[in-house]
C-alpha positions in Angstrom: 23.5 12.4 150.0 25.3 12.0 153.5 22.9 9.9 155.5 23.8 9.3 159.4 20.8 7.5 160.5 18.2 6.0 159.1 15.4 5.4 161.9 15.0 5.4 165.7 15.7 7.9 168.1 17.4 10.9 167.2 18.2 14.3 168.3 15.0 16.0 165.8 12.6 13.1 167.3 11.9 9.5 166.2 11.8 9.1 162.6 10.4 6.9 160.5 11.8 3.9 159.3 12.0 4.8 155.9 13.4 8.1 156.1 17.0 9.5 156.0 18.5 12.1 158.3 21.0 13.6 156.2 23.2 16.4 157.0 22.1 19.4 155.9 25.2 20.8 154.1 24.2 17.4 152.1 21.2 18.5 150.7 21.5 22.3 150.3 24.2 25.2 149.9 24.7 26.6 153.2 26.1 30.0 153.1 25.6 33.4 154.9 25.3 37.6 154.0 28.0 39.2 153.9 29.8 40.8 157.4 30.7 43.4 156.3 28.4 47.0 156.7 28.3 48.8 153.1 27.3 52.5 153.6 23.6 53.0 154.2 21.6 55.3 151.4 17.8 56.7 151.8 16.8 54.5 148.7 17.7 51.8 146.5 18.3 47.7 147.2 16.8 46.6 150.4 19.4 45.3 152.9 17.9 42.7 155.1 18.8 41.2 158.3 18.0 38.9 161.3 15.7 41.6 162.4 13.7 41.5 159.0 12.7 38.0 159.4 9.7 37.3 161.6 7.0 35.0 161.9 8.5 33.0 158.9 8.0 36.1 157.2 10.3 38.9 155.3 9.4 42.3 156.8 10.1 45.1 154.9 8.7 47.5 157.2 11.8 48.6 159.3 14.4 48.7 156.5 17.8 49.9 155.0 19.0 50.7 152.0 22.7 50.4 150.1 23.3 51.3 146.4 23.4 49.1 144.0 26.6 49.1 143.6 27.9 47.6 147.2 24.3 45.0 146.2 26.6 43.9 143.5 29.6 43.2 145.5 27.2 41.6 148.4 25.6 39.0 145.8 28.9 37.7 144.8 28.6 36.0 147.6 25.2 36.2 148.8 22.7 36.2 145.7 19.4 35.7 146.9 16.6 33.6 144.4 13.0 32.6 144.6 13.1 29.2 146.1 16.4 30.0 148.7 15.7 29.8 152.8 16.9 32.5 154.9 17.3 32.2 158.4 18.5 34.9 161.3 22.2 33.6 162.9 22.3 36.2 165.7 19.8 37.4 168.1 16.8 36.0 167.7 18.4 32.8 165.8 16.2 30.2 164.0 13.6 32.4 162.7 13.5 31.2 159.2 11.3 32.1 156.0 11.3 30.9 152.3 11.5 33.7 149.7 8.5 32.9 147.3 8.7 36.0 145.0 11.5 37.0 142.7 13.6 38.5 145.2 15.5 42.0 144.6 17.8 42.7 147.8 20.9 42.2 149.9 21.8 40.2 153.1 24.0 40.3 156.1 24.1 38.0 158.6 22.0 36.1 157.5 21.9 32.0 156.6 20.9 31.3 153.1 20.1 27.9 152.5 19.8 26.9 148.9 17.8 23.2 148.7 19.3 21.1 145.9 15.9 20.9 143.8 16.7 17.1 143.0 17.1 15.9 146.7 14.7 18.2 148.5 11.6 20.1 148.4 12.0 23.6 149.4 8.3 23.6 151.1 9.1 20.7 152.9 12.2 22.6 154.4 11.0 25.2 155.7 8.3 23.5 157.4 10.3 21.6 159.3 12.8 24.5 160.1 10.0 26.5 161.3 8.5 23.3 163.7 8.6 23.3 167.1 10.9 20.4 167.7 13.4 21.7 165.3 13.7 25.3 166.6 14.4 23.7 170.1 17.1 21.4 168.6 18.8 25.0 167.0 18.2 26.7 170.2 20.5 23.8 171.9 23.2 24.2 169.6 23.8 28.1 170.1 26.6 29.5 171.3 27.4 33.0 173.0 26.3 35.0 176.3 23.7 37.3 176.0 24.0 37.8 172.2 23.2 34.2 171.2 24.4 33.2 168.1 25.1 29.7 165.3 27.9 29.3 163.4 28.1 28.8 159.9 30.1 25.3 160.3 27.4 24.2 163.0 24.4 24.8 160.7 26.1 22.9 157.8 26.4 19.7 160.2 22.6 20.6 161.6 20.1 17.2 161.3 17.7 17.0 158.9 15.2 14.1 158.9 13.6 13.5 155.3 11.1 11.4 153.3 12.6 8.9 150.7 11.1 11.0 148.0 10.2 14.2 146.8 6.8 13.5 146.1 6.2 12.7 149.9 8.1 15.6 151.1 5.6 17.9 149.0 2.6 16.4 150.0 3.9 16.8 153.6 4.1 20.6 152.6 1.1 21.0 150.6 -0.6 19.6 154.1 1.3 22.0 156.5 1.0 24.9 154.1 -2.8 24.3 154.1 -2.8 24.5 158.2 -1.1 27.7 158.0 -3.3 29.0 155.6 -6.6 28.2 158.1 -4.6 29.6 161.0 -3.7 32.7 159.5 -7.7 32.9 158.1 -8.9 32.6 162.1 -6.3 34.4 163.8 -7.4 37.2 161.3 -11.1 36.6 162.5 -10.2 36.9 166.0 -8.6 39.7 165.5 -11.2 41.2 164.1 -13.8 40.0 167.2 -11.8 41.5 169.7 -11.8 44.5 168.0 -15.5 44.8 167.1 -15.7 43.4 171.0 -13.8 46.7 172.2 -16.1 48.9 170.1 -19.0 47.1 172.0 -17.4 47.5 175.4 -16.2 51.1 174.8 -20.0 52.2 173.8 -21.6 49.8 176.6 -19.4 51.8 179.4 -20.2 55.1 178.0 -24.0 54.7 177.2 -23.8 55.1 174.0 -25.3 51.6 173.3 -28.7 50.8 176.2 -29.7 47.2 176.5 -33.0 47.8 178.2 
């Protein structure tokens, strides 16, 4: 493990005393999809790409296909597994998501970090990626104009703060992940009251509901 810093001020925030900040080429494989644009088909492997990953989630709603031969030549150097981050490079670049499942699809353009399981704790990486202060560090390092965009290289050198062990790291996770599964439980309840609340208001306004 490559480790810069140990403590102190750094450019991810003040970490503890205890913890390393490690490049991150040092603790995972950083690679990307592939560049180049295999012919389209109307069915057969999924072909994701920044636009796919949103709210630290893969979308599959808006997607393309190639054929499973061009998939082939993609994962040569691409091949995706259950445990890997991705993260969108261009555009809208930092959005990152952890593939959970046993994944079955292609990338382009895409960052695919794979955590080395004896250093780091995949949970506890994609937390951080996905925290506020680290997504402003990323957004600091971009370059382009209008088309923002992060190198390969500069993602391999980016920052990572970590706990001394793995333990640690997961129960840092296990702690996040439970947050996120209460946020998601009342920002589906809400969702739900404003609707029932527009029901009310539409009936209200046209009398179809009296109060008195």
């Amino acid at each position: 493990m490559t480790t810069i810093l140990t403590q102190g001020e750094t450019e991810v925030g003040v970490i503890p005393e205890d913890w390393n900040l490690c490049f991150l080429s040092s603790i995972a494989d950083v690679r990307d999809g592939t560049h180049d644009s295999p012919k389209y088909t109307k069915s057969g492997i999924p072909f994701i790409t920044s636009k796919n990953i949103i709210d630290g989630k893969i979308d599959f709603q808006d997607i393309t296909f190639i054929s499973e031969n061009d998939a082939r030549e993609v994962n040569k150097r691409s091949n995706v597994n259950k445990g890997d981050i991705l993260m969108s490079m261009i555009g809208t670049v930092g959005n990152a998501a952890l593939v959970d499942f046993e994944p079955d699809f292609c990338i382009k353009n895409v960052a695919l970090f794979k955590p080395s399981t004896t250093i780091v704790s995949s949970q506890f990486l994609i937390q951080l990626l996905r925290s506020t202060h680290y997504v402003l560090y990323i957004n600091n390092k971009l370059d382009g104009g209008i088309q923002k965009f992060i190198s390969l290289g500069m993602l391999r050198g980016l920052d990572v703060p970590l706990p001394p062990t793995k333990a640690e790291q997961e129960a840092i996770a296990a702690v996040l992940f439970d947050m996120d599964t209460e946020i998601t439980c009342l920002e589906s309840k809400l969702s739900k009251t404003r609707q029932l609340k527009q029901g009310m208001m539409h009936n209200l306004l046209t009398g179809r509901i009296r109060l008195i």
